[in-house]
mmCIF file of the N, C-alpha and C atoms, coordinates in Angstrom:
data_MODEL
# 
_entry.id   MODEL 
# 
loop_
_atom_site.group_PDB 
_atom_site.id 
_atom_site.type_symbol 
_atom_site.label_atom_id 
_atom_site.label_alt_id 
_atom_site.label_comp_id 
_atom_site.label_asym_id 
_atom_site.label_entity_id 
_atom_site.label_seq_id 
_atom_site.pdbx_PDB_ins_code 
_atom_site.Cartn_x 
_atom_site.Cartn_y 
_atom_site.Cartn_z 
_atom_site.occupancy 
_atom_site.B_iso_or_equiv 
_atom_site.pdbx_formal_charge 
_atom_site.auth_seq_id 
_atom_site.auth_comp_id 
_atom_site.auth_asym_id 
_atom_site.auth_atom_id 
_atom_site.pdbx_PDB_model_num 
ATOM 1   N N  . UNK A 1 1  ? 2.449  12.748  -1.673  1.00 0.00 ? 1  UNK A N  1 
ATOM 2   C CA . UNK A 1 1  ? 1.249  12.020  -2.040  1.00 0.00 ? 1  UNK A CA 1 
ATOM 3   C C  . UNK A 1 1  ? 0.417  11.803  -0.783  1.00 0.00 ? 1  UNK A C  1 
ATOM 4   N N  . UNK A 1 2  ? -0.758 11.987  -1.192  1.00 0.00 ? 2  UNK A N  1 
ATOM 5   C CA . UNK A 1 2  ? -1.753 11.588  0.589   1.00 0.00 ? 2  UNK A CA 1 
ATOM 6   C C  . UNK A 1 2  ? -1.988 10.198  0.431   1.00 0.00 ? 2  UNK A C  1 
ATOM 7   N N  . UNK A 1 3  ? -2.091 10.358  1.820   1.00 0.00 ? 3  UNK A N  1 
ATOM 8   C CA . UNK A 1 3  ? -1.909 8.804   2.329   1.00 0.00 ? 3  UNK A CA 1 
ATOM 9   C C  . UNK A 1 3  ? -3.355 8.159   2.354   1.00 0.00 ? 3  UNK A C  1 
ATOM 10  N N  . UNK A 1 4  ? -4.136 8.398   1.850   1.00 0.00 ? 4  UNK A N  1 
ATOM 11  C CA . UNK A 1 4  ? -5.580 7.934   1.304   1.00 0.00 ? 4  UNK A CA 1 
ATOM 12  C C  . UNK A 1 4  ? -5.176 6.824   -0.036  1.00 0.00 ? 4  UNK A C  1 
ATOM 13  N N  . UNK A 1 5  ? -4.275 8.437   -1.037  1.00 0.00 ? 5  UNK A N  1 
ATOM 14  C CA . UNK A 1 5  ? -3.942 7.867   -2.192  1.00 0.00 ? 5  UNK A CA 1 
ATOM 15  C C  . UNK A 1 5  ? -3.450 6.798   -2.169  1.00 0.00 ? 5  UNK A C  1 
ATOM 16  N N  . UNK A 1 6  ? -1.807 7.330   -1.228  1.00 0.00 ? 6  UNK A N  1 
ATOM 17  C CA . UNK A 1 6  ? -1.031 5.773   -1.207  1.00 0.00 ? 6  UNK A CA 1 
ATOM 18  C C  . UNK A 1 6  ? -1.193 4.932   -0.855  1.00 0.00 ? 6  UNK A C  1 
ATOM 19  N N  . UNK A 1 7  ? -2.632 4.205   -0.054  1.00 0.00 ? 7  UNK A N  1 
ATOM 20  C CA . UNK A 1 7  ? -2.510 3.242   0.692   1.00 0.00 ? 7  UNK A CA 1 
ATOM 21  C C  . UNK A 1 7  ? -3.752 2.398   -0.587  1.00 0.00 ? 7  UNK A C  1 
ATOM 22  N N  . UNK A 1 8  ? -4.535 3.825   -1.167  1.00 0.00 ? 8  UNK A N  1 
ATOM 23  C CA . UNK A 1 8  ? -5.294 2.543   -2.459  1.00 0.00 ? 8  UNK A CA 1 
ATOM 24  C C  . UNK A 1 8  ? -4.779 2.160   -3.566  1.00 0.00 ? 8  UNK A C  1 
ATOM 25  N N  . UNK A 1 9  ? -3.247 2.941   -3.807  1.00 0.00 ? 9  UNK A N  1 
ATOM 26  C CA . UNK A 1 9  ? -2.422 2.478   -4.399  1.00 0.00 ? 9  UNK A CA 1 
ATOM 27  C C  . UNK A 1 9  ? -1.845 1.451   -4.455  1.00 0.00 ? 9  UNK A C  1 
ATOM 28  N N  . UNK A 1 10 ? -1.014 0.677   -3.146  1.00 0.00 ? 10 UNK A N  1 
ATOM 29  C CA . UNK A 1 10 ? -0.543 -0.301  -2.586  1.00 0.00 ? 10 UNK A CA 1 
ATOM 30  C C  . UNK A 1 10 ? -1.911 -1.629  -2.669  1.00 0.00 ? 10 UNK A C  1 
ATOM 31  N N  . UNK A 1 11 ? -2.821 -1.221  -2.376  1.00 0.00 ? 11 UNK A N  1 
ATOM 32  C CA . UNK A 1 11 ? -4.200 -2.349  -2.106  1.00 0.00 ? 11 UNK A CA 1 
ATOM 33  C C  . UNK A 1 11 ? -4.302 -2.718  -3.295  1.00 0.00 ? 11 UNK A C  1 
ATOM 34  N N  . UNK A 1 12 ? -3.875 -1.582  -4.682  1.00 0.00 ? 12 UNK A N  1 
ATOM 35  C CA . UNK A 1 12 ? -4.840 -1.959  -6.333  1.00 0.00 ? 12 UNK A CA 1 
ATOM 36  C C  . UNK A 1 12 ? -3.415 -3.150  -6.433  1.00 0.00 ? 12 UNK A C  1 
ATOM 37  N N  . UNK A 1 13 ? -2.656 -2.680  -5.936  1.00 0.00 ? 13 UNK A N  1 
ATOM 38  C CA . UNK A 1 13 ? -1.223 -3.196  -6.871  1.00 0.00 ? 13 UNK A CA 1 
ATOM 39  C C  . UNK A 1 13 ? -1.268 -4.712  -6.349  1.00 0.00 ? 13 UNK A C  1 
ATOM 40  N N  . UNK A 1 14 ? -1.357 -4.724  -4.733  1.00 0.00 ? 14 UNK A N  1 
ATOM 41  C CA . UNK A 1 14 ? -1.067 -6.116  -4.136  1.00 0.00 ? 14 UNK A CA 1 
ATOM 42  C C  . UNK A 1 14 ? -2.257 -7.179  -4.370  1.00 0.00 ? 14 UNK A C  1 
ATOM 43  N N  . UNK A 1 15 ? -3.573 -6.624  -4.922  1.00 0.00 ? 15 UNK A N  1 
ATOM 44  C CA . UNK A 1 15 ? -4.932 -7.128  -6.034  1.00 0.00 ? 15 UNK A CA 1 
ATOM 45  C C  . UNK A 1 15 ? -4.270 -7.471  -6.848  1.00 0.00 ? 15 UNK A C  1 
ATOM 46  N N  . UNK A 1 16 ? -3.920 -7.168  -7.883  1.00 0.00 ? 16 UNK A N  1 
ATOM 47  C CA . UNK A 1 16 ? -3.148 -7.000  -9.404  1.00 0.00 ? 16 UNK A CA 1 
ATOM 48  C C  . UNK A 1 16 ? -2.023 -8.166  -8.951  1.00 0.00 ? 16 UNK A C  1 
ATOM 49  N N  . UNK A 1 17 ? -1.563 -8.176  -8.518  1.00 0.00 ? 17 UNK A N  1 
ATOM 50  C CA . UNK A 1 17 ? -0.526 -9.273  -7.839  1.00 0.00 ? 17 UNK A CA 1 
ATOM 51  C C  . UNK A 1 17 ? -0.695 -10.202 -7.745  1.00 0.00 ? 17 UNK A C  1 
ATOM 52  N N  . UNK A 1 18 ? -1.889 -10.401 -6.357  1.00 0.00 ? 18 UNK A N  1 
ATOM 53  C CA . UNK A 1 18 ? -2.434 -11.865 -6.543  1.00 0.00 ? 18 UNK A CA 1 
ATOM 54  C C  . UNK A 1 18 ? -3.964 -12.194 -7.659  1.00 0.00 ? 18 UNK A C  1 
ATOM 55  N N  . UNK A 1 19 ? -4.029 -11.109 -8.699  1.00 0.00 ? 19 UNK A N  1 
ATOM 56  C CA . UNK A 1 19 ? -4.707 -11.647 -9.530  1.00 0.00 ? 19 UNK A CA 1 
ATOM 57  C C  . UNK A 1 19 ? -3.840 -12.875 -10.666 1.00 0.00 ? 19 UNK A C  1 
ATOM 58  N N  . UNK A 1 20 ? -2.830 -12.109 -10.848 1.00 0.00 ? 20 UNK A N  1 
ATOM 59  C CA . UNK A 1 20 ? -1.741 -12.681 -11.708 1.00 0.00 ? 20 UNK A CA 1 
ATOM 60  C C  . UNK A 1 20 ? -1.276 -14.362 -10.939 1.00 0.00 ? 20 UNK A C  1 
ATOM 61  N N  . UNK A 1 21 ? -0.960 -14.320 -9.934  1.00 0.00 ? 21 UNK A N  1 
ATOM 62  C CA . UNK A 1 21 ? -0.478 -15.228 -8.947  1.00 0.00 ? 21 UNK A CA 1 
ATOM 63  C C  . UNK A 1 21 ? -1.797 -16.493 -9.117  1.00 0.00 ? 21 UNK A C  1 
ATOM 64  N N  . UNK A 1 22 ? -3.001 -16.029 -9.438  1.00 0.00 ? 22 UNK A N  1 
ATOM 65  C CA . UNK A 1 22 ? -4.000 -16.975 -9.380  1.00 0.00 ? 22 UNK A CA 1 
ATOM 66  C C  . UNK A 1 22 ? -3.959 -17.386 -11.088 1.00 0.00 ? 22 UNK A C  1 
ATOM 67  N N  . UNK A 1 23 ? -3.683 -16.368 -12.115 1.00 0.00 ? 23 UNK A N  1 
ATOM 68  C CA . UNK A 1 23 ? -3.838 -16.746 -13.410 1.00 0.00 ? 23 UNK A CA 1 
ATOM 69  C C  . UNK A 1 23 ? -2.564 -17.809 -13.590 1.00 0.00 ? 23 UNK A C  1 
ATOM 70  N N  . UNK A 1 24 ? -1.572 -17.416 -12.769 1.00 0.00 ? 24 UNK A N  1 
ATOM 71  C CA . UNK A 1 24 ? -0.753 -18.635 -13.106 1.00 0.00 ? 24 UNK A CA 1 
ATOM 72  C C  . UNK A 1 24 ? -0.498 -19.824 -12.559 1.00 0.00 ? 24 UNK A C  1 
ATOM 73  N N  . UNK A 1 25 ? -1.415 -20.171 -11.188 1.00 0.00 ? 25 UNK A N  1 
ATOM 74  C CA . UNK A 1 25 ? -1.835 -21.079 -10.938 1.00 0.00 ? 25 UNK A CA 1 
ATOM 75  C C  . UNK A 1 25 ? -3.051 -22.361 -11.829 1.00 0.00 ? 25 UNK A C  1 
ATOM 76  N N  . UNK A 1 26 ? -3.403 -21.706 -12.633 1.00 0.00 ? 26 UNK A N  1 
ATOM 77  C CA . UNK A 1 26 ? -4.563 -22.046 -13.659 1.00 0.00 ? 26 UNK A CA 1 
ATOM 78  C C  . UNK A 1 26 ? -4.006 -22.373 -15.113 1.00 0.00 ? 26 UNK A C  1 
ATOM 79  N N  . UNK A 1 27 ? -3.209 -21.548 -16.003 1.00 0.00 ? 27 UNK A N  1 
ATOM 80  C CA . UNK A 1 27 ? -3.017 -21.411 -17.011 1.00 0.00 ? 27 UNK A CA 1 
ATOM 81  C C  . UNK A 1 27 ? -1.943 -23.146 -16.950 1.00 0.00 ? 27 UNK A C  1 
ATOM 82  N N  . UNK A 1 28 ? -2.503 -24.045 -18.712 1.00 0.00 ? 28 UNK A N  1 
ATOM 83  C CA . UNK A 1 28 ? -1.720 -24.652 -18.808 1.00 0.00 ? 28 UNK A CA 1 
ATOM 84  C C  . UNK A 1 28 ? -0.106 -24.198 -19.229 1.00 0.00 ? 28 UNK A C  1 
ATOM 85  N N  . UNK A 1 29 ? -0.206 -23.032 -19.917 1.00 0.00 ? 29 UNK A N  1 
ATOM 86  C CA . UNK A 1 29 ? 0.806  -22.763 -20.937 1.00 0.00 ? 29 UNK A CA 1 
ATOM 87  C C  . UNK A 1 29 ? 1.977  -22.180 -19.630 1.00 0.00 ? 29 UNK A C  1 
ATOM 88  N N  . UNK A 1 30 ? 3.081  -23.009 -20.384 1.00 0.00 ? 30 UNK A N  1 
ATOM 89  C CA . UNK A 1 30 ? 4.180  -22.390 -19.470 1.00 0.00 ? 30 UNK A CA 1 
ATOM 90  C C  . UNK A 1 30 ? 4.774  -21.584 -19.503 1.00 0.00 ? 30 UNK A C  1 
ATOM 91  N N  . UNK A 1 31 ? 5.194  -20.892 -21.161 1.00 0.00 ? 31 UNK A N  1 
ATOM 92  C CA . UNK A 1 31 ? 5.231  -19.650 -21.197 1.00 0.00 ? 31 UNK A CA 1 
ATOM 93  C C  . UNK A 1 31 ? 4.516  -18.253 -20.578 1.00 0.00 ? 31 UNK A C  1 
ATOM 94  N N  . UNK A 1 32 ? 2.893  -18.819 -20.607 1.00 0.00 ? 32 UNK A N  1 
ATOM 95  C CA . UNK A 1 32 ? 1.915  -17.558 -19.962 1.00 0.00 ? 32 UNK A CA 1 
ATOM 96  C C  . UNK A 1 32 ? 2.023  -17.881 -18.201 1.00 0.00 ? 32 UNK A C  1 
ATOM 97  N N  . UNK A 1 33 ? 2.865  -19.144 -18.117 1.00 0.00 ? 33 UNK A N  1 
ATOM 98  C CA . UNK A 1 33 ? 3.074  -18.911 -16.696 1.00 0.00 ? 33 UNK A CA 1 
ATOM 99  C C  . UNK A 1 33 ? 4.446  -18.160 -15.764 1.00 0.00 ? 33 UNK A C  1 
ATOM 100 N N  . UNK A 1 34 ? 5.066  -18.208 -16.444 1.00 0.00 ? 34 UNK A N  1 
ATOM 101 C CA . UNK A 1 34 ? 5.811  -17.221 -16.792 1.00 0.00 ? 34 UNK A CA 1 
ATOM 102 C C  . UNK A 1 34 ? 6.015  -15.912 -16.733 1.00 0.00 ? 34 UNK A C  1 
ATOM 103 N N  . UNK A 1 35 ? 5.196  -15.327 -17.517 1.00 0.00 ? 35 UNK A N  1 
ATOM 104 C CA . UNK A 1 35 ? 4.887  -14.101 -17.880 1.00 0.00 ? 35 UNK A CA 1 
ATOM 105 C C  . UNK A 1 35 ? 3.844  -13.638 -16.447 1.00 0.00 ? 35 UNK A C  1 
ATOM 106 N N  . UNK A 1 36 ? 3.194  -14.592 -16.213 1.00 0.00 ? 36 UNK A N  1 
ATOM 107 C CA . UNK A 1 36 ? 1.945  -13.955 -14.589 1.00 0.00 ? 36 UNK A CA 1 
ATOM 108 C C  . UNK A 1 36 ? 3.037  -13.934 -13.672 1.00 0.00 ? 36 UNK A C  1 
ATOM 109 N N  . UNK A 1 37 ? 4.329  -15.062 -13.575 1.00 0.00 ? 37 UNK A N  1 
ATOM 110 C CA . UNK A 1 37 ? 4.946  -14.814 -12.152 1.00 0.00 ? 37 UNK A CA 1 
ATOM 111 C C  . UNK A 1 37 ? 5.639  -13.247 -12.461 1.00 0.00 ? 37 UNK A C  1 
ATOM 112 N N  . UNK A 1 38 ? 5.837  -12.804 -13.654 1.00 0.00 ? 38 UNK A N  1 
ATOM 113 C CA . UNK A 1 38 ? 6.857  -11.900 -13.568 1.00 0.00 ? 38 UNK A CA 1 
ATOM 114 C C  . UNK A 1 38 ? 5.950  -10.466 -12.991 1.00 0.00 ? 38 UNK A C  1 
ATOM 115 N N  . UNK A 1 39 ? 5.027  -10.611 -13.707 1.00 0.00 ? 39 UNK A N  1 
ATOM 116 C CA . UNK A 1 39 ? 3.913  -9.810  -13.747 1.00 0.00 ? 39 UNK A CA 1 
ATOM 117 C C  . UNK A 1 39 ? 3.626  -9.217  -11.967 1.00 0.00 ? 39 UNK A C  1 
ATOM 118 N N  . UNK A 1 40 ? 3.147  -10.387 -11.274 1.00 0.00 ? 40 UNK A N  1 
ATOM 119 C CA . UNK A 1 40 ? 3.018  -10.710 -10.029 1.00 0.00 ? 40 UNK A CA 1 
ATOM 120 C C  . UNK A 1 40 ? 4.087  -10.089 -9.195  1.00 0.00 ? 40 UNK A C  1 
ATOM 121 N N  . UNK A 1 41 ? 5.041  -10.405 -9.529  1.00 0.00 ? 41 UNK A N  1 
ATOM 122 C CA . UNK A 1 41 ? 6.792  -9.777  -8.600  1.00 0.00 ? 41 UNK A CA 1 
ATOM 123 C C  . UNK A 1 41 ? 6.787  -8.160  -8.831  1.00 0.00 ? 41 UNK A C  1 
ATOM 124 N N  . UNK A 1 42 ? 6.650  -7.966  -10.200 1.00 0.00 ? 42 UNK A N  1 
ATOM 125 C CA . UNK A 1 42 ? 6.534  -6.291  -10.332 1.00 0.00 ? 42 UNK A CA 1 
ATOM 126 C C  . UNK A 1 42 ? 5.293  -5.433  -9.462  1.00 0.00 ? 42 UNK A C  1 
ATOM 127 N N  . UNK A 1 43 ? 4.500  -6.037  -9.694  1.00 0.00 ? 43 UNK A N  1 
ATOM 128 C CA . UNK A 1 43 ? 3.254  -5.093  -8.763  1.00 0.00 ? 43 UNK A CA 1 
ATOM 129 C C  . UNK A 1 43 ? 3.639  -5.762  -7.752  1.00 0.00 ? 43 UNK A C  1 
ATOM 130 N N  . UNK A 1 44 ? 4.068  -6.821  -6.784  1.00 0.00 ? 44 UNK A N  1 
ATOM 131 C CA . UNK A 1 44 ? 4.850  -6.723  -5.637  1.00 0.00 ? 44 UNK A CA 1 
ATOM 132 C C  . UNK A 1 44 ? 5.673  -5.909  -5.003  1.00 0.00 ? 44 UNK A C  1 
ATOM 133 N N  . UNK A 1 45 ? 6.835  -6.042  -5.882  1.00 0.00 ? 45 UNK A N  1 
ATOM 134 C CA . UNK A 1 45 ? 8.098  -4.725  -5.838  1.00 0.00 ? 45 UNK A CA 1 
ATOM 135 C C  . UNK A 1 45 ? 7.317  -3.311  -5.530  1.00 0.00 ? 45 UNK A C  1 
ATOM 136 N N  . UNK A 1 46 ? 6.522  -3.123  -6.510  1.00 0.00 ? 46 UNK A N  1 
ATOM 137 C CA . UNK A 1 46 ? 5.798  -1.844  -6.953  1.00 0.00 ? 46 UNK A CA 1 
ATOM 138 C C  . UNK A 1 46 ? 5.429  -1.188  -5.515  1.00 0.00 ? 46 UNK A C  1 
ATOM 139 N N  . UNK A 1 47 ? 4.027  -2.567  -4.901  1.00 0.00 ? 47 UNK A N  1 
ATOM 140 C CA . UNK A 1 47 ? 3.458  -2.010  -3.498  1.00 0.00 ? 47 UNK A CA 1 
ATOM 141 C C  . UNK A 1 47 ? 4.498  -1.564  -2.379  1.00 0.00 ? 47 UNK A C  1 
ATOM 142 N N  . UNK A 1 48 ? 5.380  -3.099  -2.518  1.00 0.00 ? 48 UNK A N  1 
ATOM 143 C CA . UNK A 1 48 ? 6.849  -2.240  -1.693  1.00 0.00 ? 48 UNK A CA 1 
ATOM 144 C C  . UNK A 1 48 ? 7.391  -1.544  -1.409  1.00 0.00 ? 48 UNK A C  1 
ATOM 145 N N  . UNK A 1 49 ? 7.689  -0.822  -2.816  1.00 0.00 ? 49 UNK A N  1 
ATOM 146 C CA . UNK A 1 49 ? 8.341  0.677   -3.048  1.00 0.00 ? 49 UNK A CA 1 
ATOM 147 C C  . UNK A 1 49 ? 7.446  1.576   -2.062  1.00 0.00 ? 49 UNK A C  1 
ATOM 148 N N  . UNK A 1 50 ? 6.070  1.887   -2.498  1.00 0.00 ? 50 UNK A N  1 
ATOM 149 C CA . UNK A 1 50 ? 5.223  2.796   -2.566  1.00 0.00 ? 50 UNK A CA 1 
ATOM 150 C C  . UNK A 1 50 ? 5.204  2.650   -0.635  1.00 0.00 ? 50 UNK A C  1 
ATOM 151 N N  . UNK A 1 51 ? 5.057  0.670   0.068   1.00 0.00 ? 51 UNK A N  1 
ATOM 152 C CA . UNK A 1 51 ? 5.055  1.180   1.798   1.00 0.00 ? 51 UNK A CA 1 
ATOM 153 C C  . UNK A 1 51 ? 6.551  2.088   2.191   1.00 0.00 ? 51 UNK A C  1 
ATOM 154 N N  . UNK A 1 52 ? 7.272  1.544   1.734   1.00 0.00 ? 52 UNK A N  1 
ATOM 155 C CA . UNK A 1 52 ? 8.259  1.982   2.304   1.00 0.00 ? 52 UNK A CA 1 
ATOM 156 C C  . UNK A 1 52 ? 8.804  3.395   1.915   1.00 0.00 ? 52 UNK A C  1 
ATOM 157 N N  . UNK A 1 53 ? 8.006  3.873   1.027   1.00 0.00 ? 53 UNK A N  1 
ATOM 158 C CA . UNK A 1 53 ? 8.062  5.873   0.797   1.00 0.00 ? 53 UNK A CA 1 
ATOM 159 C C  . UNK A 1 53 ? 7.342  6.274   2.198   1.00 0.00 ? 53 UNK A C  1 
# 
């Protein structure tokens, strides 16, 4: 993969991350808070994976 790709890969994901991270700072519902932290950890993991290829 070029490293153009992978690095706007890593940027969309660790966005997507702390978009979630902010929705569940906001949301009353604790279930949907919930669901953003998990959300948040996966496109974490995700960017992770992708620096460390």
């Amino acid at each position: 993969m070029a490293t153009a790709v992978r690095d706007n890969l890593i940027r969309v994901k660790q966005e997507l991350a702390a978009k979630y991270e902010r929705l569940m700072n906001i949301t009353p519902s604790t279930p949907r808070k919930k669901t953003y932290k998990i959300r948040a950890a996966r496109y974490r993991r995700q960017a992770e994976q992708l620096a460390r290829d």
